[in-house]
MILO-102641 format. One record per residue (C-alpha): residue number from 0; residue in one letter; x, y, z. Coordinates in Angstrom, 2 decimals. Example, Ala and Ser with C-alpha at 12.3 -4.5 7.8 and 13.67 -1.06 7.14 Angstrom:
# residues 2
[0,a,[12.30,-4.50,7.80]]
[1,s,[13.67,-1.06,7.14]]
***
This chain:
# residues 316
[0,x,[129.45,176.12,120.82]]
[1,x,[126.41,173.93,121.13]]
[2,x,[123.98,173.53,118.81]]
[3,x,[121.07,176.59,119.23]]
[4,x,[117.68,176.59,118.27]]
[5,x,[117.43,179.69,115.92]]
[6,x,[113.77,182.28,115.34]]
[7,x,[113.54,185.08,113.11]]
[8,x,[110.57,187.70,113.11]]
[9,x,[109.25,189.28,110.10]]
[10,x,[107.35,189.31,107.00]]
[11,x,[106.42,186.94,105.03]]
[12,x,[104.91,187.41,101.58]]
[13,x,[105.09,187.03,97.97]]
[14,x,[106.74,188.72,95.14]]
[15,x,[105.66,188.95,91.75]]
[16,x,[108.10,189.86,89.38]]
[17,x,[108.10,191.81,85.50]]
[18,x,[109.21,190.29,82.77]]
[19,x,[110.57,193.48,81.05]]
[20,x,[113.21,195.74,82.61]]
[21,x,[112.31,199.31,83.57]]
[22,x,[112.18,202.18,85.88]]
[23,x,[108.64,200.84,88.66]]
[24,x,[105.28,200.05,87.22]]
[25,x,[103.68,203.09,85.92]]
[26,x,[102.55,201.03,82.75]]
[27,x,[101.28,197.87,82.57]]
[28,x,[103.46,194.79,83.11]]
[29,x,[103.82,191.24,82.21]]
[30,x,[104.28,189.23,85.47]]
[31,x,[105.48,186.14,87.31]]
[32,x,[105.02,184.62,90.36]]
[33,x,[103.92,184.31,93.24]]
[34,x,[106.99,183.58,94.96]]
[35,x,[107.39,182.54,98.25]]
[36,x,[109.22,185.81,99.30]]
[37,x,[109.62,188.26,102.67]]
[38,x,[113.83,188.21,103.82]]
[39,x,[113.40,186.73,107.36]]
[40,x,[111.24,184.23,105.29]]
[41,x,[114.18,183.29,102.69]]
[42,x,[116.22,183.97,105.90]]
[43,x,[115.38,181.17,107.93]]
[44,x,[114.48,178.64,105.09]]
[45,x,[118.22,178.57,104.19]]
[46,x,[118.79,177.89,107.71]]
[47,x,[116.51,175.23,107.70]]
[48,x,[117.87,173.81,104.68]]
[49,x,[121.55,173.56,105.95]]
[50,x,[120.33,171.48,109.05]]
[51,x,[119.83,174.04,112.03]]
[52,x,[116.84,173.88,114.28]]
[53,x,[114.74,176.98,112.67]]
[54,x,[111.64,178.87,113.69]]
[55,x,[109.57,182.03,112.32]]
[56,x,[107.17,183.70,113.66]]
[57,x,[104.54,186.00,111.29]]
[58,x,[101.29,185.72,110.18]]
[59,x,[99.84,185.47,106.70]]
[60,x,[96.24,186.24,104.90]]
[61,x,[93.82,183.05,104.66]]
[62,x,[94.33,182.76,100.89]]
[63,x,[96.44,181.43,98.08]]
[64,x,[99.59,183.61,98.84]]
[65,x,[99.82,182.38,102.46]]
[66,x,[99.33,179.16,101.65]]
[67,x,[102.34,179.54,99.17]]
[68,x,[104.53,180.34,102.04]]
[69,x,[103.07,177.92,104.36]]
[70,x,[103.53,174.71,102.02]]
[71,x,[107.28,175.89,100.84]]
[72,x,[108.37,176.92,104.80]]
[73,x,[106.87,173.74,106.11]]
[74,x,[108.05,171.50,103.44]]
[75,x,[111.83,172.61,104.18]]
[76,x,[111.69,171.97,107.71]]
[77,x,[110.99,175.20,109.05]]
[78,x,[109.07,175.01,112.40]]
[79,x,[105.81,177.53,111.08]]
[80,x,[103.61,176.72,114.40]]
[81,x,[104.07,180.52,115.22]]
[82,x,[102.69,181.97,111.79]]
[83,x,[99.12,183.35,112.67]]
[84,x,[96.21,182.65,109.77]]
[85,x,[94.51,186.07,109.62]]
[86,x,[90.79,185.48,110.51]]
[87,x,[90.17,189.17,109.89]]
[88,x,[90.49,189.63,106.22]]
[89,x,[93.99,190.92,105.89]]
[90,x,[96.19,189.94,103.12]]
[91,x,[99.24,188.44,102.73]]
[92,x,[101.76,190.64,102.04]]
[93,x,[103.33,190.83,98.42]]
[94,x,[106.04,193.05,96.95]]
[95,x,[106.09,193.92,92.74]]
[96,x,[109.40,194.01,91.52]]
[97,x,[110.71,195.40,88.47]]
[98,x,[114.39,195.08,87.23]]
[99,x,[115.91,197.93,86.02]]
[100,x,[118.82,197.66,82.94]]
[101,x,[121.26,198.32,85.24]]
[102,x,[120.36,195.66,87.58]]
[103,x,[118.90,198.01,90.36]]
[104,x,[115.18,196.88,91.55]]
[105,x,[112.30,199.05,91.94]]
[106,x,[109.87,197.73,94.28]]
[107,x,[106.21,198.50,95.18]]
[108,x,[105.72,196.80,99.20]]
[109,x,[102.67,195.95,101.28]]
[110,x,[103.68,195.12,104.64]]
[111,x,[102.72,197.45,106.60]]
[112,x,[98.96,197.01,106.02]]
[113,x,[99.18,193.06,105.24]]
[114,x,[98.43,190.56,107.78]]
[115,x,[102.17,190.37,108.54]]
[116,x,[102.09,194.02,109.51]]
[117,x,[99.54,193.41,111.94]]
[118,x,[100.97,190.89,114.01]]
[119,x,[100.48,190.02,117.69]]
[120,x,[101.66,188.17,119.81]]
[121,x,[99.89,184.35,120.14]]
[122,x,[99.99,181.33,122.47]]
[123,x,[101.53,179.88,119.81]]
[124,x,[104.07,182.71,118.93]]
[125,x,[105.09,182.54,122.81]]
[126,x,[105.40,179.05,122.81]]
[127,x,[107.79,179.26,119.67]]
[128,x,[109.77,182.31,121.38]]
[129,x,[110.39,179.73,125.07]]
[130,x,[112.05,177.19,122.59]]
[131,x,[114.73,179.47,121.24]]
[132,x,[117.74,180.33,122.22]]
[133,x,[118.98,182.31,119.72]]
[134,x,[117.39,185.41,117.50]]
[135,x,[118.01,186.80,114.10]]
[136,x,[116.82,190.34,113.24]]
[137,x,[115.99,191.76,109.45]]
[138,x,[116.29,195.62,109.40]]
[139,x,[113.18,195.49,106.85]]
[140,x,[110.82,193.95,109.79]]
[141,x,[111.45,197.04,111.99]]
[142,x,[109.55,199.04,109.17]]
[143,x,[106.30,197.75,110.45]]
[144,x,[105.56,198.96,114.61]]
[145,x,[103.75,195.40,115.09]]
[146,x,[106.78,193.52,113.94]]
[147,x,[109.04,195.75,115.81]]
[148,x,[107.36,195.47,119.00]]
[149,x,[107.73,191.57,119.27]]
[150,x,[110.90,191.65,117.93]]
[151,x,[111.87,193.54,120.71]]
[152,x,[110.26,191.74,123.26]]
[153,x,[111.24,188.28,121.98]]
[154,x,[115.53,189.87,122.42]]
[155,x,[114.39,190.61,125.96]]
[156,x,[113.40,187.42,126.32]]
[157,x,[115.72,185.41,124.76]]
[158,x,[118.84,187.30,125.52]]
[159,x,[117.97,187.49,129.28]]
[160,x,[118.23,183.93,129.43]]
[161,x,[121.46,184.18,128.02]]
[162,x,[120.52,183.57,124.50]]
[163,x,[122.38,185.16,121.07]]
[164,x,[121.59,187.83,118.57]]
[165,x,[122.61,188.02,114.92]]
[166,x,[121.34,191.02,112.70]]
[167,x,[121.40,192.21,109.22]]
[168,x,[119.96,195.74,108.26]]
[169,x,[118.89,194.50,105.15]]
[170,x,[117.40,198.04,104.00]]
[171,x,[115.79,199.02,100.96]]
[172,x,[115.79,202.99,100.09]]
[173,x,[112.02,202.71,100.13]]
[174,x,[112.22,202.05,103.74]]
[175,x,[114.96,203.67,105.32]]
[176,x,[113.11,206.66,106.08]]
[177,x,[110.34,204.98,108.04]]
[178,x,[109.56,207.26,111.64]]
[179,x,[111.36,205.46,114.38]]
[180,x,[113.35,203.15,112.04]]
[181,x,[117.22,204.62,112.89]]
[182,x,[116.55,204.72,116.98]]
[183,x,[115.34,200.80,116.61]]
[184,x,[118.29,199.88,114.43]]
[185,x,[120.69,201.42,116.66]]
[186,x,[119.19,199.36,119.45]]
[187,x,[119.08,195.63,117.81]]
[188,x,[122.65,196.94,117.05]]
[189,x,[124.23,197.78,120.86]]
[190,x,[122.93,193.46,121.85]]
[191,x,[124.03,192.09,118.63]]
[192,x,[126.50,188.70,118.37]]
[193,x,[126.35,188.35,115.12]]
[194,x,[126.29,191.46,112.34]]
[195,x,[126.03,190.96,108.89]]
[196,x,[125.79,194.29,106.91]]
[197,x,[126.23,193.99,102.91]]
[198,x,[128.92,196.59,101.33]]
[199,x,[127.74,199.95,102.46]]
[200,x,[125.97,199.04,105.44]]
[201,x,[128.86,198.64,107.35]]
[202,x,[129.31,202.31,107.54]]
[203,x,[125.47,202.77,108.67]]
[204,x,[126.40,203.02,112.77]]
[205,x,[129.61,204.72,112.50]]
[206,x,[131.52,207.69,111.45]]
[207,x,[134.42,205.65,110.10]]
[208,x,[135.00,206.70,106.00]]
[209,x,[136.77,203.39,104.99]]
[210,x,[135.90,199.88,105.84]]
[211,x,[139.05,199.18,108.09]]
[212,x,[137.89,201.76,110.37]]
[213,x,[134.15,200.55,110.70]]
[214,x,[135.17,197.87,111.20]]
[215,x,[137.88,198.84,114.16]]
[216,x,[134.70,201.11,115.45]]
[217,x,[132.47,198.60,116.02]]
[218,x,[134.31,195.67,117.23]]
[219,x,[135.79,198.37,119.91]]
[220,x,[132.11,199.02,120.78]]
[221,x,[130.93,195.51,121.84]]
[222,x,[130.19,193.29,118.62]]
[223,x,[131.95,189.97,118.72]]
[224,x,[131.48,189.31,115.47]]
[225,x,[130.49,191.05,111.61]]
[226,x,[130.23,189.36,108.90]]
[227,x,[130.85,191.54,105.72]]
[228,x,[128.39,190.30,102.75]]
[229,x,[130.27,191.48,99.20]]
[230,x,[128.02,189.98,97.38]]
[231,x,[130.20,189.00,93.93]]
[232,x,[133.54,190.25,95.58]]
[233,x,[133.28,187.40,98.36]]
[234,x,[132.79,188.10,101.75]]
[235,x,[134.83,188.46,105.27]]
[236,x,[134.49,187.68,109.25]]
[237,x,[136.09,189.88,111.50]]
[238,x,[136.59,189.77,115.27]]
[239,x,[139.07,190.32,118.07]]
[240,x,[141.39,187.33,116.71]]
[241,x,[141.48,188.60,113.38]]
[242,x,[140.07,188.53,109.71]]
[243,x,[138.69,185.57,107.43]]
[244,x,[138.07,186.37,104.12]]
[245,x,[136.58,183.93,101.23]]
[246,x,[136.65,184.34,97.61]]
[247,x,[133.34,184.65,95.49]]
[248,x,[132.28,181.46,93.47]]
[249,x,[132.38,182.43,89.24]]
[250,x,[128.22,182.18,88.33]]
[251,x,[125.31,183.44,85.93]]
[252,x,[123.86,185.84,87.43]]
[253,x,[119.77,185.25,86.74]]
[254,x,[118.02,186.70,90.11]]
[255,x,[120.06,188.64,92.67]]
[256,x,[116.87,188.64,95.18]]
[257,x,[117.34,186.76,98.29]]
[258,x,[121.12,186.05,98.21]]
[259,x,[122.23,187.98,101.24]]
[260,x,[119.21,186.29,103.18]]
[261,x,[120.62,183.18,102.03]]
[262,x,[124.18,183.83,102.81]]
[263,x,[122.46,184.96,106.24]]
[264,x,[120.64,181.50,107.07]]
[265,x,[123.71,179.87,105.56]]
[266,x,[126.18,181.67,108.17]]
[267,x,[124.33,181.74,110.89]]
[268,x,[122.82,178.56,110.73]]
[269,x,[125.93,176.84,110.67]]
[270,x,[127.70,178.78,113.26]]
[271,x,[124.58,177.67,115.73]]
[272,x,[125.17,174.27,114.42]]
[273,x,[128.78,174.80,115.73]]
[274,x,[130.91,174.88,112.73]]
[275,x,[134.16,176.52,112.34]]
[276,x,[134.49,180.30,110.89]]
[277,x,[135.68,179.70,108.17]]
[278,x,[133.96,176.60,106.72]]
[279,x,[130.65,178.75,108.33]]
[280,x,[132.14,181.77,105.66]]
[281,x,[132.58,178.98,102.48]]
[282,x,[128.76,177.73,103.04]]
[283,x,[127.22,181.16,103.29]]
[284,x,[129.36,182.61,100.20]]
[285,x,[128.03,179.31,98.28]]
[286,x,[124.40,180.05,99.49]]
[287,x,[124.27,183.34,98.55]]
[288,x,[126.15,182.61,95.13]]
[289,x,[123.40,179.78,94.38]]
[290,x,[120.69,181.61,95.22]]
[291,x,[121.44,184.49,92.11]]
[292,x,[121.28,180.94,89.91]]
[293,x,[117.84,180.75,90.10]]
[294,x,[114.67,183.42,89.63]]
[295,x,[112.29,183.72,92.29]]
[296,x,[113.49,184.65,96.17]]
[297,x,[112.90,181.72,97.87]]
[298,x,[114.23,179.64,94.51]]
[299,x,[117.70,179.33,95.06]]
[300,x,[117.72,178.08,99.04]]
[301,x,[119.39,174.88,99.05]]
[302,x,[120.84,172.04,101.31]]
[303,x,[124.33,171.36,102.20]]
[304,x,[124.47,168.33,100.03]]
[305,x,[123.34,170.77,97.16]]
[306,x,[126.32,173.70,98.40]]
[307,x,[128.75,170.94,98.68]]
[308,x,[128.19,169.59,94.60]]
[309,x,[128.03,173.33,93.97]]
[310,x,[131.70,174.06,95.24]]
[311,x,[132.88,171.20,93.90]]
[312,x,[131.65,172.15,90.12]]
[313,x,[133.33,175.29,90.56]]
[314,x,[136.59,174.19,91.70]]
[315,x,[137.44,172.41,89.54]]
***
C-alpha cells in the first residue's frame, strides 16, 4: 500500500472538565480546561503525530477556544487550511464533562449550534478535499446536518477517484437518537475499508448476538477490514485471512477521553503509511493506552518515538 494522504470531517471544540465526580451539572462545579477537544479533532492529531499526511476540515468561533485548537492542530502537523474562522459570531463548540464514580461521563454538548455545526463548504475546504485520498468518518459528526452533508459529499468525491474509507461510530447516548442519524450511519457503513467500532458497537449493523457472528456478518457483507477497539482488554483486526489480536498495555488510568480517537489516528494512520497489521494493531493499542495517562482529550496524543519508549517501559 502506498502512502495516502488522510482528512477527517467534524467538530472541533473544547472540553472543560469537573473536578468532583457526579451525576451532570445541576449544581455548580469546579472546572478545568479548555482542552483542545472534538473526536475527529483528537482523531487526526494522533495521525499527525505518528507521521501520516493529515488534514481536517471544520470551522471554529473567532475567539480564545478556536484559537486553542488552531495553535495545538497546527503545532502537531496537522494541515488546518480547511478550518473556516466564523466571521458571523458563532462559537466554538465546547462540551462540559463530568465524571461519574463509576467512571461513566455525563456530558452537556454544543455542536450543533457552534460554528462547527454550521459548516460549509469553502475554497479552501475543496482544495483540502482534491488533496486526499483517503477519508475517516466519526459517527458523532453525523449528529450535526452541516457536517453530515460534506461528509458525504467529500466520500463521493474521494472514493470515486478510487480513494479509501475508515469509520468509527464513536456514539455517545446523548446522540444516538438524533433524526436521520441510523439511515446516515448505515450508509458511511455499506463504502467503508476500514471499521473500527469499540466493544458494543460491533453489534450496531447486525443481528448477530455474539461477537464471532458480527463479525462473520459483516465481513460477508463487503468490509475488508474491522478493527475491534477493547479498550483495557486489548484490541483485534479481522478480515478474510484471519484474526490479529494484541494484548492491552498494564497503566493508571487518569482520563479515559480521547483514547479510541487515538487508537483511531494511531491505526489508521499507520496503515496509510503502509505498515503491517499487526505492528499497525501494537501502535494503536499503545496510543489509545497513553492517551488514558494523561487528563485532557487532546493530552495524551503522542509520536511514535514517544509509543515506542512507552512499550518498551512496559515490557519489561
Amino acid at each position: 500500500m502506498t502512502d495516502k494522504r488522510l482528512l477527517t470531517i467534524g467538530e472541533v471544540l473544547v472540553e472543560i472538565v469537573a473536578t468532583t465526580k457526579g451525576d451532570g451539572f445541576r449544581a455548580a462545579q469546579p472546572l478545568i480546561g479548555p482542552f483542545p477537544s472534538g473526536a475527529p479533532a483528537i482523531f487526526v492529531d494522533q495521525a499527525a503525530r505518528i507521521g501520516a499526511e493529515a488534514a481536517i476540515i471544520s470551522r471554529v468561533g473567532a475567539d480564545d477556544f478556536g484559537k486553542v485548537n488552531l495553535d495545538r492542530l497546527a503545532a502537531d502537523g496537522v494541515d488546518i487550511s480547511g478550518i473556516a474562522v466564523a466571521d458571523d459570531g458563532a462559537p466554538t463548540g465546547s462540551a462540559f464533562v463530568r465524571y461519574r464514580g463509576d467512571g461513566s461521563r455525563a456530558f452537556v454538548f454544543n455542536i450543533a449550534h457552534s460554528a462547527c455545526g454550521q459548516l460549509e463548504l469553502t475554497r479552501e475546504a475543496e482544495a483540502v478535499i482534491e488533496r486526499c485520498s483517503h477519508i475517516h468518518v466519526m459517527g458523532t459528526a453525523l449528529s450535526a446536518p452541516g457536517l453530515s452533508h460534506l461528509i458525504k459529499a467529500a466520500i463521493v468525491r474521494i472514493k470515486g477517484q478510487g480513494g479509501t474509507l475508515s469509520f468509527d461510530p464513536n456514539l455517545r447516548p446523548e446522540i444516538l437518537d438524533t433524526p436521520g442519524l441510523r439511515s446516515a450511519l448505515g450508509e458511511i457503513l455499506a463504502q467503508t475499508d476500514v471499521f473500527l467500532p469499540s466493544g458494543d458497537e460491533i453489534f450496531l449493523f447486525t443481528e448477530a448476538q455474539d461477537e464471532a457472528g458480527a463479525v462473520k456478518d459483516l465481513l460477508a457483507r463487503g468490509i475488508p477490514e474491522i478493527v475491534l477497539k477493547r479498550g483495557a482488554k486489548g484490541a483485534s483486526h479481522f478480515c478474510a485471512a484471519g484474526r490479529t489480536d494484541v494484548a492491552p498495555l498494564a497503566v493508571e488510568e487518569i482520563d479515559p477521553t480521547g483514547a479510541g480517537d487515538c487508537f483511531g489516528g494511531a491505526f489508521v494512520g499507520m496503515w496509510l503509511m503502509g505498515h503491517p497489521v499487526e505492528e499497525a494493531l501494537a501502535y494503536a493499542n499503545a496510543a489509545g493506552a497513553h492517551a488514558v495517562t494523561r487528563v485532557g482529550p487532546m493530552e495524551g496524543t503522542a509520536t511514535r518515538a514517544e509509543l515506542d519508549q512507552f512499550m518498551k517501559d512496559r515490557t519489561r
